[in-house]
LOKOL-415176 format. One record per residue: residue in three letters; z, x, y of N, C-alpha, C in turn. Coordinates in steps of 0.1 Angstrom, whole numbers, plus 5000, padded with zeros to 4 digits. Each point is the difference from the previous one (the first is absolute). Layout:
AlaZXYZXYZXY ...
This chain:
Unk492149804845499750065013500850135001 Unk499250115007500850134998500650005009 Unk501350125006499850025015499550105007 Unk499649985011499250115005501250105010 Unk500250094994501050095012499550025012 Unk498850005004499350075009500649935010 Unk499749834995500449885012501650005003 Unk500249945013501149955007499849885008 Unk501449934995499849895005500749945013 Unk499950015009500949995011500049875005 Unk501149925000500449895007501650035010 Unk499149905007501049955012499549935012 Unk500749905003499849915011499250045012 Unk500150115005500050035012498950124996 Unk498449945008499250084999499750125005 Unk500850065014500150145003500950074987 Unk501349964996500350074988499150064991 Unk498949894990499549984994498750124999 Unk500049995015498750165002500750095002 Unk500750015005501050175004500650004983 Unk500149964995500150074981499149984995 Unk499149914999498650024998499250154999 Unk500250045015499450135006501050084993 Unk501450024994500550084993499750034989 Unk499749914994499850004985498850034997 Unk498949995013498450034999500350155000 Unk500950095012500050125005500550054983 Unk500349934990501050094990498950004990 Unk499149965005498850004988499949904986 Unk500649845010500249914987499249865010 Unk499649934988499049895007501449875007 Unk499849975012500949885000499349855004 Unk500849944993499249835005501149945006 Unk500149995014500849935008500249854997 Unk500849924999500249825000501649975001 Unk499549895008501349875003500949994987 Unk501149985003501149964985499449864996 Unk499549935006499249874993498250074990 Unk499950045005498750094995499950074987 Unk501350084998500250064994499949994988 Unk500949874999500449984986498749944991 Unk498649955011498650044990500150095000 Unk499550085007499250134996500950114992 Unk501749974998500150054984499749964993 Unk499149844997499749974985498650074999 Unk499650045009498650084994500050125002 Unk500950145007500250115004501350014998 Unk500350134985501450044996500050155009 Unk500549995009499750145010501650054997 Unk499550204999501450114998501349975002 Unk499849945018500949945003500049915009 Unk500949925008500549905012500850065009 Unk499449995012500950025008500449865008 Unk501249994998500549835011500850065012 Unk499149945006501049985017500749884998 Unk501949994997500549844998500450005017 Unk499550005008500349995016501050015004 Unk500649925015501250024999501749994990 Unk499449934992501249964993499850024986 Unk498450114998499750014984500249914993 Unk499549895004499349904990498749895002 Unk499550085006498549975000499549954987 Unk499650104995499550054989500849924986 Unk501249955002500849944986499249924991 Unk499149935003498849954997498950044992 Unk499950144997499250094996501150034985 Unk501050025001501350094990499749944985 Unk499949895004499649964982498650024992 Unk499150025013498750064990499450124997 Unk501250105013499950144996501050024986 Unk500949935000501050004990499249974986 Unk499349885001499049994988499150114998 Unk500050035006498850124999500150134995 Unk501250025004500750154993500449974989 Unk500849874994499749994986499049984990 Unk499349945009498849974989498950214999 Unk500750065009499650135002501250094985 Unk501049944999501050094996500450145000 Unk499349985016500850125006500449985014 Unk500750045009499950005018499449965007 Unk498549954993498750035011499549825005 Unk499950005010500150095010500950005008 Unk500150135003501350065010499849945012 Unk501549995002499949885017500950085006 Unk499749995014500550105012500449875006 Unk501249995003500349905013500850065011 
């Protein structure tokens, strides 16, 4: 599976977040697919997107749940990708 830079993958709990970066990442001329930290971690096994953005909420750790298959993912990449914004 390749990755696609175009995409971004934005997770976080909290669905107003989820659109207000959404709508950023739309305005910057990159496709985003908004989902739940439960959600997510499908729709990495079928979409290797540029990057991730995690909202880990108040206490940034939402999202810890996700760390080991972006983690697999950038190896099995052997390189960075995909880049995660938290």
């Amino acid at each position: 599976m390749l990755t696609d830079f175009t995409r971004v993958l934005v997770v976080g709990k909290s669905p107003v977040n989820r659109v207000v970066v959404s709508k950023i990442v739309e305005r910057s001329g990159l496709k985003p697919t908004s989902k739940s930290p439960e959600a997510a971690a499908t729709t990495l096994r079928s979409l290797i997107p540029g990057a991730v953005v995690l909202d880990g909420g108040a206490d940034n750790k939402d999202c810890d749940a996700l760390m080991s298959g972006i983690d697999a993912l950038r190896r099995t990449s052997g390189r960075s990708l995909p880049s995660v914004i938290l």
